[in-house]
Rosetta silent file (secondary structure, phi, psi, omega in degrees, C-alpha in Angstrom):
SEQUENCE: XXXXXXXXXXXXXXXXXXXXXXXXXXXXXXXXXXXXXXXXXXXXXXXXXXXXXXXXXXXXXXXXXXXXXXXXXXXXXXXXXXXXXXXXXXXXXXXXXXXXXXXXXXXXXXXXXXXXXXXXXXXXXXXXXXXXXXXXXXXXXXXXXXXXXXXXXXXXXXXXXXXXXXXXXXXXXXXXXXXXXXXXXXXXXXXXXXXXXXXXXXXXXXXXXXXXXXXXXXXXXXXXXXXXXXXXXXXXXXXXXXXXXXXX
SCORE:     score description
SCORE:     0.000 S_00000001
   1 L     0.000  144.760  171.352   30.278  -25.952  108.268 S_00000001
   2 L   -72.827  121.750  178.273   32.163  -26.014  105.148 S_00000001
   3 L   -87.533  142.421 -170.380   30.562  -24.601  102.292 S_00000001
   4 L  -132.883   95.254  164.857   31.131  -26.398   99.152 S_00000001
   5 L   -62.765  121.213  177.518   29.846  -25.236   95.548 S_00000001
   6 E  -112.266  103.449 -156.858   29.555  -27.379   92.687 S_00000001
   7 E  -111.822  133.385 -172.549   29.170  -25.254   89.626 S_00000001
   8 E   -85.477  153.006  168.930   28.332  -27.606   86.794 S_00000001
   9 L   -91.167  -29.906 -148.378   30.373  -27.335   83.376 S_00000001
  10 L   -85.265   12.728  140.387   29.006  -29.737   81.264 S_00000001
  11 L   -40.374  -67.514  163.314   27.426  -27.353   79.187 S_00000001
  12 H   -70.999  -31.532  157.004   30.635  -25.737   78.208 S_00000001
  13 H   -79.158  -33.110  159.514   32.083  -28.591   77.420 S_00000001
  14 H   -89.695    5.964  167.482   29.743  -30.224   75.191 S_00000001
  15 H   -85.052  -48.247  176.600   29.144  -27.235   73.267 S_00000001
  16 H   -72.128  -18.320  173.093   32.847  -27.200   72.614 S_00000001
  17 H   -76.656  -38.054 -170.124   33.591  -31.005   71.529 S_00000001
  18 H   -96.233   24.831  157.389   30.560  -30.164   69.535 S_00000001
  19 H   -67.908  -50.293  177.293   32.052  -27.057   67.613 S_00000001
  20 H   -29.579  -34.136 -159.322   34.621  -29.720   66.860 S_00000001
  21 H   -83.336  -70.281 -165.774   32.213  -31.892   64.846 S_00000001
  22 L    -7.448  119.689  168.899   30.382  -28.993   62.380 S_00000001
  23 L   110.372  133.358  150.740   31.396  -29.258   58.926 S_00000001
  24 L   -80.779  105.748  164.429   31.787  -32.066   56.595 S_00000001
  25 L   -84.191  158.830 -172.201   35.604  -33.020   55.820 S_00000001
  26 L  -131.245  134.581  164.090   36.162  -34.309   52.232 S_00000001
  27 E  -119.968  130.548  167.252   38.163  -36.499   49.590 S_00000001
  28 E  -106.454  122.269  170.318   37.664  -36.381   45.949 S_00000001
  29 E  -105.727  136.273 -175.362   38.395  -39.476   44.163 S_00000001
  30 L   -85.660  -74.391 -179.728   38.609  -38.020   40.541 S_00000001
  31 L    99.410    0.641  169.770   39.873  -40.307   38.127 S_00000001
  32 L   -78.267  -11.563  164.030   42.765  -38.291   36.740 S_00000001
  33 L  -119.546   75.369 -179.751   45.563  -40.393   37.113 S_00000001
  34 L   -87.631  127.662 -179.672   44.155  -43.234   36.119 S_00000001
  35 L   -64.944  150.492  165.438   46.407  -46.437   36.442 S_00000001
  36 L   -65.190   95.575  155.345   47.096  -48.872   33.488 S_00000001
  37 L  -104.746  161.358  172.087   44.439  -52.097   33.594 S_00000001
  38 L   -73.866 -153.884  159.873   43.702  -55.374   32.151 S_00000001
  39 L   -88.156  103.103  168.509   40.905  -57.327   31.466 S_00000001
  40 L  -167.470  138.473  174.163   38.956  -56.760   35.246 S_00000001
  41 L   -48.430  -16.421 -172.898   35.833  -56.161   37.017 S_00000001
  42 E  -169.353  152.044 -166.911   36.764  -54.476   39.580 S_00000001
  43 E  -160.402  132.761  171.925   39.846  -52.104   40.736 S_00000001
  44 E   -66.222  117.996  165.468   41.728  -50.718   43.812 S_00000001
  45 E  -162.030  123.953  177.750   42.203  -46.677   43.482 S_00000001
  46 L    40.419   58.494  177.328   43.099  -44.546   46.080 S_00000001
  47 L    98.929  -13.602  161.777   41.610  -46.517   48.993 S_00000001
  48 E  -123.299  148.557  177.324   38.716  -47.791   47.523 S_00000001
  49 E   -96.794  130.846 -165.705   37.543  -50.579   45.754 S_00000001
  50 E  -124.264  132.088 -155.727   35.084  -50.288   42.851 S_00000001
  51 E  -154.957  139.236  175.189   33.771  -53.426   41.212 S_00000001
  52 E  -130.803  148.790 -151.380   30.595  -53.909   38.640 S_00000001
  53 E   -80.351   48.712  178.475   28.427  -56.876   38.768 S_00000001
  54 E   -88.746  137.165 -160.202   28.932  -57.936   34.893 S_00000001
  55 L   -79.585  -33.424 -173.160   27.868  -60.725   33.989 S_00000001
  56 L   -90.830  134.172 -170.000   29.621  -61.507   30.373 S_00000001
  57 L   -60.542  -24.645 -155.714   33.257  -62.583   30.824 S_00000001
  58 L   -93.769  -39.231 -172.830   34.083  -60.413   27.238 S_00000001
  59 L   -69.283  139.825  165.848   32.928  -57.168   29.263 S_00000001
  60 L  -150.807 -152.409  169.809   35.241  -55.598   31.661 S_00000001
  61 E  -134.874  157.053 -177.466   36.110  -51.720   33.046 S_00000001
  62 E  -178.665 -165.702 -164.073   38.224  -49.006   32.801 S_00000001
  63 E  -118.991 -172.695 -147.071   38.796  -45.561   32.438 S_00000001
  64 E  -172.184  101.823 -170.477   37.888  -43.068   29.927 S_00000001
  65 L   -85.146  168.550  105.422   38.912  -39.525   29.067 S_00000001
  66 L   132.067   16.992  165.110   36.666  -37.036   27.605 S_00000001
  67 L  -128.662    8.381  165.345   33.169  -38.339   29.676 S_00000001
  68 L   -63.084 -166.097  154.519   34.101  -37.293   33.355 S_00000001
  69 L   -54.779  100.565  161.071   33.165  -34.065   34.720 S_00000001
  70 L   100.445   33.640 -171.638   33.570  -30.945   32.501 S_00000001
  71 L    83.272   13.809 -168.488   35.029  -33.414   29.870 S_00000001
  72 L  -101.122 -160.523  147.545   37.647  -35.378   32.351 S_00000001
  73 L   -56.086  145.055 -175.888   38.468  -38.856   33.093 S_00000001
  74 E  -140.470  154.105  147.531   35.861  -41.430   34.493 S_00000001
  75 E   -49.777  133.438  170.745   35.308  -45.010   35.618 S_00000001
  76 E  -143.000  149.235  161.020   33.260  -46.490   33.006 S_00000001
  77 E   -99.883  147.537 -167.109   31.887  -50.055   32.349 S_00000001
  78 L   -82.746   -5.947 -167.776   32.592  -52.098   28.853 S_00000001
  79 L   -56.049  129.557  174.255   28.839  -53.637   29.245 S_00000001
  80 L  -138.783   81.217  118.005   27.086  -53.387   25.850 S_00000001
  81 L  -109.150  166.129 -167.842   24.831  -56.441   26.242 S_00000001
  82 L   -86.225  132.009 -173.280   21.525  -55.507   27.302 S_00000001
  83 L    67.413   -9.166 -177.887   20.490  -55.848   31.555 S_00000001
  84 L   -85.509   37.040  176.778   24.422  -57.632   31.777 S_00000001
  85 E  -157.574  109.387  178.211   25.598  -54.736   34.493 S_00000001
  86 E  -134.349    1.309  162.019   22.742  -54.134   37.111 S_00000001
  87 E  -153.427  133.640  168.524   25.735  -53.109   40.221 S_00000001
  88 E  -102.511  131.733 -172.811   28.300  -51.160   40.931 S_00000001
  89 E  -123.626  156.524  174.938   29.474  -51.605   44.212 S_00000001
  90 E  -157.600  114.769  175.708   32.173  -49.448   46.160 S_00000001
  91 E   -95.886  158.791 -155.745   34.796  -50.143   49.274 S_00000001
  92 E  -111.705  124.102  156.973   36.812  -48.505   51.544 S_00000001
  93 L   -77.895  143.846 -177.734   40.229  -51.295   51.388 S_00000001
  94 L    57.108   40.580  161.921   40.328  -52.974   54.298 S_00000001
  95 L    75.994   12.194 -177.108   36.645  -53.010   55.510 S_00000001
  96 L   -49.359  123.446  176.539   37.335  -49.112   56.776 S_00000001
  97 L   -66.956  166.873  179.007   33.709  -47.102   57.957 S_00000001
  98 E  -167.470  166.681  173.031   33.473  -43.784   55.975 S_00000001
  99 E   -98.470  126.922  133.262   30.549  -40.744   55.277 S_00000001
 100 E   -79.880  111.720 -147.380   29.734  -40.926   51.722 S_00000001
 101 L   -97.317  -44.400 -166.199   28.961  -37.545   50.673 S_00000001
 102 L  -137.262 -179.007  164.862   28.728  -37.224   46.759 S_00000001
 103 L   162.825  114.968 -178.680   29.010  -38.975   43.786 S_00000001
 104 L   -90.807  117.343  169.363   28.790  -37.963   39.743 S_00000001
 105 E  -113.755  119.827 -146.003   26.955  -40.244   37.653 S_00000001
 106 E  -129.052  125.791 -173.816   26.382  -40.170   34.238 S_00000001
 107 E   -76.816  140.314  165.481   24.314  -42.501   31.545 S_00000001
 108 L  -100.862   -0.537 -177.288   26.019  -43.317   27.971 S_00000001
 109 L  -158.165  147.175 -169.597   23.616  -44.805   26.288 S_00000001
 110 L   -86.454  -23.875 -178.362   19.806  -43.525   25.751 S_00000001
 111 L   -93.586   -8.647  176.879   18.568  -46.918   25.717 S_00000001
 112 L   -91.352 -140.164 -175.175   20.020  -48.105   29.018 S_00000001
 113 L   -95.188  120.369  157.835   18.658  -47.084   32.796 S_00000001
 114 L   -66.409   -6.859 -155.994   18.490  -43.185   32.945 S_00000001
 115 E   176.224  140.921  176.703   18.130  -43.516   37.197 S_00000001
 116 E  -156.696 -158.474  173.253   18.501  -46.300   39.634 S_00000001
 117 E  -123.356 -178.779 -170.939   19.108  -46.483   43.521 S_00000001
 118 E  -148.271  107.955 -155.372   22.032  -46.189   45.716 S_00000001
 119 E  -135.995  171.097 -177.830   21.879  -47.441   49.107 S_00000001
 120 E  -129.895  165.351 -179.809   24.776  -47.650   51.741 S_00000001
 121 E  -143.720  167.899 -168.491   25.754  -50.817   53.859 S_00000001
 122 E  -153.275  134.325  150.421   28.035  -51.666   57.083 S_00000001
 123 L    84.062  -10.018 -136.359   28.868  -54.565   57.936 S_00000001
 124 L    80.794  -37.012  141.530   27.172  -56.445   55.135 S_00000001
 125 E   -71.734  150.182 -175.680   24.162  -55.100   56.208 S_00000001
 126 E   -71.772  150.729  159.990   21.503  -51.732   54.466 S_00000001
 127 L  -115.012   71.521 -132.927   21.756  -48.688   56.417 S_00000001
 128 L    40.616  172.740 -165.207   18.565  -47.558   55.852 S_00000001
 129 L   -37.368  158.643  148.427   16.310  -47.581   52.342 S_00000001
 130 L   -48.260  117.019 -173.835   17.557  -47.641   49.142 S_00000001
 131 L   -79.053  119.723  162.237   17.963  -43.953   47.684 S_00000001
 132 E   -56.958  152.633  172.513   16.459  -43.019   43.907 S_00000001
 133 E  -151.898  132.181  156.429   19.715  -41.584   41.950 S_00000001
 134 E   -68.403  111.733  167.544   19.512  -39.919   38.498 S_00000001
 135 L   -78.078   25.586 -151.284   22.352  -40.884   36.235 S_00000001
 136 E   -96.091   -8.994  159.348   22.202  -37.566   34.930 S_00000001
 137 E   158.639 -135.403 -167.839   25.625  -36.056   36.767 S_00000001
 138 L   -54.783  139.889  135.224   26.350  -34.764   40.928 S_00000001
 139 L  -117.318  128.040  169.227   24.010  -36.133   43.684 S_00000001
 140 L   -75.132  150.391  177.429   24.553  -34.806   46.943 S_00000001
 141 L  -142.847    0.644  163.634   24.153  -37.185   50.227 S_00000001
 142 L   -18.146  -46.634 -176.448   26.096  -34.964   52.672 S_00000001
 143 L   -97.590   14.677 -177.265   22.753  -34.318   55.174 S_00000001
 144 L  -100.607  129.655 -155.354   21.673  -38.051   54.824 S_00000001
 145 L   -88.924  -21.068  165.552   22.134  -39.545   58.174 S_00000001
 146 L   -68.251   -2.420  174.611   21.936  -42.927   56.391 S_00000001
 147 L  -116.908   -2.869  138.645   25.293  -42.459   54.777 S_00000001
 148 L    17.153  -93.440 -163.544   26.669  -41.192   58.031 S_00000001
 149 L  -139.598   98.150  160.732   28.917  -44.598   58.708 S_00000001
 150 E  -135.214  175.384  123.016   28.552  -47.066   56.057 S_00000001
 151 L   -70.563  -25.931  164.986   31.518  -49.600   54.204 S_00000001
 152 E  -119.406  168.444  150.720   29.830  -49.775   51.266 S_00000001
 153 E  -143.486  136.675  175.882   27.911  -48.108   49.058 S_00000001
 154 E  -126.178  113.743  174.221   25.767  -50.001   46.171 S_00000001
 155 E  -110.488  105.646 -178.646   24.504  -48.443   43.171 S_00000001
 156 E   -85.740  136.107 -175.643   21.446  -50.766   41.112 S_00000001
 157 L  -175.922  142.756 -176.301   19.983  -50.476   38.333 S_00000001
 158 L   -74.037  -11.769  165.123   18.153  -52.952   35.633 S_00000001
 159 L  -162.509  112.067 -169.442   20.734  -51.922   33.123 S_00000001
 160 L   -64.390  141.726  112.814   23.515  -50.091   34.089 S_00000001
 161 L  -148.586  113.046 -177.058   26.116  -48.196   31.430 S_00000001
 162 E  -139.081  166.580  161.341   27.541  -45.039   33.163 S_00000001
 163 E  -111.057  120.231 -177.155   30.536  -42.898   34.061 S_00000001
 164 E   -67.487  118.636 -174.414   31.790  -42.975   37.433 S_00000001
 165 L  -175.137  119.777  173.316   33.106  -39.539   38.751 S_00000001
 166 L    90.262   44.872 -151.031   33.871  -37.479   41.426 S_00000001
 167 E   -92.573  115.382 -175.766   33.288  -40.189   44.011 S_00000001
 168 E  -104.972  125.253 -167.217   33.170  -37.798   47.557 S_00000001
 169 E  -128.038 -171.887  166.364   33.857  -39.325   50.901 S_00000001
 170 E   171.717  161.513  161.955   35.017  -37.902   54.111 S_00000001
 171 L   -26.938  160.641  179.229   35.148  -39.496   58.026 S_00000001
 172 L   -79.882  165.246  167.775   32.604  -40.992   59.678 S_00000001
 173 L   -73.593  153.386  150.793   29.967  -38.474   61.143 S_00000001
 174 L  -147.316   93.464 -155.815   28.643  -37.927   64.061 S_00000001
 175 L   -71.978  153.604 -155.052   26.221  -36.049   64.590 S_00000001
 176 L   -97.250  174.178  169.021   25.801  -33.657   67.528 S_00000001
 177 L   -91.666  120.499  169.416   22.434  -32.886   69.570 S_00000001
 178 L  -100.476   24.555  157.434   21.087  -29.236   68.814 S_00000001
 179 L  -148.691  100.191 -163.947   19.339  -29.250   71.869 S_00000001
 180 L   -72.820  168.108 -166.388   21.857  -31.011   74.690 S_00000001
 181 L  -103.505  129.860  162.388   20.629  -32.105   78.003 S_00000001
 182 L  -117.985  161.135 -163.769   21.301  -28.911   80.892 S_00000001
 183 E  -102.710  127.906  179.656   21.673  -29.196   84.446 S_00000001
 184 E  -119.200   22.616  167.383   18.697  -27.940   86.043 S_00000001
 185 E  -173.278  159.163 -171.170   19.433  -28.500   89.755 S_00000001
 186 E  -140.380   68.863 -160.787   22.394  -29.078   91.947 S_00000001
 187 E  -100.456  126.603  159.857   21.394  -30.354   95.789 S_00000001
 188 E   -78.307  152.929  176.058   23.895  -31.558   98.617 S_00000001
 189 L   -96.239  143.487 -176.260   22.318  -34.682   99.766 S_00000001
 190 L    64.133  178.676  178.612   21.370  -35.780  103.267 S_00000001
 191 L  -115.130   82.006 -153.301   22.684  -33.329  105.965 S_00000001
 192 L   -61.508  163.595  168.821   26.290  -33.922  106.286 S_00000001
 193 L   -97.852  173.325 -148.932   27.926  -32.634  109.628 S_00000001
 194 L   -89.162   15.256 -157.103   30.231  -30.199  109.077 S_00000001
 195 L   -95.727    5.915 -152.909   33.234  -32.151  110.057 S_00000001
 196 L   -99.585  176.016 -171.316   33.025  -35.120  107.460 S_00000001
 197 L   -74.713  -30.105 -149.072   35.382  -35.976  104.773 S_00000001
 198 L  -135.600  140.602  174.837   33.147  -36.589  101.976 S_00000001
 199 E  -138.002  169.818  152.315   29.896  -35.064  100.750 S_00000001
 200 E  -136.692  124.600  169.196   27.945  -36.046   97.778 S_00000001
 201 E   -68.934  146.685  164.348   25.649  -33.936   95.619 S_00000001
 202 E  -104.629  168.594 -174.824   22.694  -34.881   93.174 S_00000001
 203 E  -139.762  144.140 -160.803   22.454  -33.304   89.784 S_00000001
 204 E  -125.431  104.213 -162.680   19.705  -33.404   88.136 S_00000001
 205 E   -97.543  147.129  164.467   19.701  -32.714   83.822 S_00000001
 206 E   -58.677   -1.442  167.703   16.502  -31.707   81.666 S_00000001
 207 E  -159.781 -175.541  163.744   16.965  -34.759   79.594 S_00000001
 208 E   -49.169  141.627  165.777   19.141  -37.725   79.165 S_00000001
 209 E  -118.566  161.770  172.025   22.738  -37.195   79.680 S_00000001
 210 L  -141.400  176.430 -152.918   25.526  -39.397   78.578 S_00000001
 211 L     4.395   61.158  170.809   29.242  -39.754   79.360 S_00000001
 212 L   -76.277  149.036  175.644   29.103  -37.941   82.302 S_00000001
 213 L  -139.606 -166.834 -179.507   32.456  -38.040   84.131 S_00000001
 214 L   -99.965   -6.824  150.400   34.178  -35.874   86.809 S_00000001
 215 L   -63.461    0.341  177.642   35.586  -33.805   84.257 S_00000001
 216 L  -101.900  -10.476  157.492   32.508  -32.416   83.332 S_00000001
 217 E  -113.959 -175.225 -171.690   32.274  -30.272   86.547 S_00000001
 218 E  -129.124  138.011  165.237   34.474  -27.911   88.283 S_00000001
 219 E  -113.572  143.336  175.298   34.324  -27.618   92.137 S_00000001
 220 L  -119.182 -162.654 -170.638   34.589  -24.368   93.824 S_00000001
 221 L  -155.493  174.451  144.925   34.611  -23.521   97.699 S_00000001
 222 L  -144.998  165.431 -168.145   34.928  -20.661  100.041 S_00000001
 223 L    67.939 -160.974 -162.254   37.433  -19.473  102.638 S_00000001
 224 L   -83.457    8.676 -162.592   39.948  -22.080  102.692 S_00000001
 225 L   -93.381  163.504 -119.628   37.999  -25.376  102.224 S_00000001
 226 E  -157.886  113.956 -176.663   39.201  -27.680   99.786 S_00000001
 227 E  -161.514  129.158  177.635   38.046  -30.868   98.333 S_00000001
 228 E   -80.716  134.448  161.197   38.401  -33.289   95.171 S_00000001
 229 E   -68.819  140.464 -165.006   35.666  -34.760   92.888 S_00000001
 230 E  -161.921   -4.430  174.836   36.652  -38.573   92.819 S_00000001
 231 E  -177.909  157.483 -170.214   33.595  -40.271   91.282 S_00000001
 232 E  -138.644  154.226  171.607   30.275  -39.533   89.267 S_00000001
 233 E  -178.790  147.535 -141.748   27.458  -42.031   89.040 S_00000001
 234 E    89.901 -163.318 -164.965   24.258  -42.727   87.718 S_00000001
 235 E  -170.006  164.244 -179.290   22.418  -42.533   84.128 S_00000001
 236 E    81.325 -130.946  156.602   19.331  -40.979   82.553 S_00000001
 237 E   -99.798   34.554 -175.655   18.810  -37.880   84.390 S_00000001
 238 E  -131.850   97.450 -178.345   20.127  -38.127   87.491 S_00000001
 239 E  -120.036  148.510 -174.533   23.808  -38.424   88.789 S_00000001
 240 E   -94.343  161.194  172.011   25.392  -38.142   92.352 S_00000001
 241 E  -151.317  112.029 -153.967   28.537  -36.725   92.524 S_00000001
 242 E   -96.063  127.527  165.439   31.234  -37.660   95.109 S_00000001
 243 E   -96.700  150.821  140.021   33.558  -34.917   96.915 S_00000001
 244 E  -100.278  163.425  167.637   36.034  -36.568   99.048 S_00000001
 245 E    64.779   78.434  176.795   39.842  -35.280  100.908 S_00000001
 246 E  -109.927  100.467 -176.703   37.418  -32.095  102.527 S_00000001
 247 E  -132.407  178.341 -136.176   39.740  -30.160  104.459 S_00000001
 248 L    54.015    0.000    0.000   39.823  -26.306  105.862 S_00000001
């Protein structure tokens, strides 16, 4: 009979797409080259749109040297009436997903909101709770799995007057499993004779697996026989695995 080995892979391979993931990439929107605006609520820069919820038509936004970070330029709002700015909201142009990572925020006035929330949204829909934020400079949101994959992000407050700075994005995430589903058995099934074309094994994993394919094993043989992997099937923890074209 031909012996046929099926040495599973899929180990090795999802350890290495998930070396791939590790690590947060980043963009800093700044605020140092700020473009010349009018009177307006809300403005396109560098891929995103940033737009506060003011209510008096004489109020608008803009930028502002000497209250970013370390002294640089910032986003700022024009609101001086009291409670007439309670959101800032901010999009990726053209409805794009993104991680939101960071963001410096900083209160201007002693008498407005010191601290508000920040929540993220997709779709029009929250992406989980509403976050407390400090208007007091950096918050990180890097490990928060709710800002993962959002389109928006909304920052609330009952009376808003801040500086806008340092606004940190980066791709969406994805986060990997630090304990992956392993193959903890390998069986041929039924008792093939030794003459047939096709065999199929079951494989059996210690948890769920997902996108299994035929690229996730390797088949090996001895002596001359010879055979191709041509189809995988099943879900959860269990999958068959078809050899077919068995020849030597």
């Amino acid at each position: 009979m031909k012996k046929i080995l099926l040495l599973p892979i899929f180990l090795i391979t999802f350890l290495v797409s998930s070396s791939l993931q590790q690590g947060f990439a980043q963009t800093v929107i700044d605020f140092e080259n700020p473009p010349a605006i009018g009177a307006v609520k809300s403005i396109s820069y560098e891929g995103f749109t940033f737009a506060a919820t003011i209510a008096n038509p004489a109020f608008n936004i803009g930028f502002l040297n000497g209250v970013g970070v370390g002294g640089s330029f910032a986003l700022i709002d024009g609101n001086t009436a009291p409670n007439g700015l309670t959101r800032w909201t901010i999009t990726r142009d053209g409805g794009l997903e993104f991680q939101f990572q960071k963001i410096w925020i900083l209160n201007r006035d002693p008498g407005a909101s010191s601290s508000g929330t920040i929540q993220g949204f997709k779709n029009g829909n929250p992406v989980g709770s509403a976050k407390s934020i400090l208007f007091n400079g950096e918050t990180v949101f890097s490990a928060d799995p709710d800002f993962f994959d959002v389109d928006e992000i909304r920052i609330e407050a009952p009376d808003i007057y801040v500086a806008i700075d340092n606004f940190t994005y980066g791709p969406v995430f994805v986060p990997v499993d630090s304990d992956p589903a392993e193959v903890t058995s390998i069986s041929l099934s039924g008792a093939p004779l030794s003459n047939v074309p096709s065999v199929t094994f079951t494989v059996n994993f210690s948890k769920t697996a997902l996108n299994v394919s035929a690229d996730d094993f390797q088949l090996t043989s001895t002596g001359t026989a010879a055979g191709t992997i041509t189809s995988v099937a099943g879900s959860g923890t269990s999958y068959t695995v078809t050899v077919n074209g068995i020849t030597g």
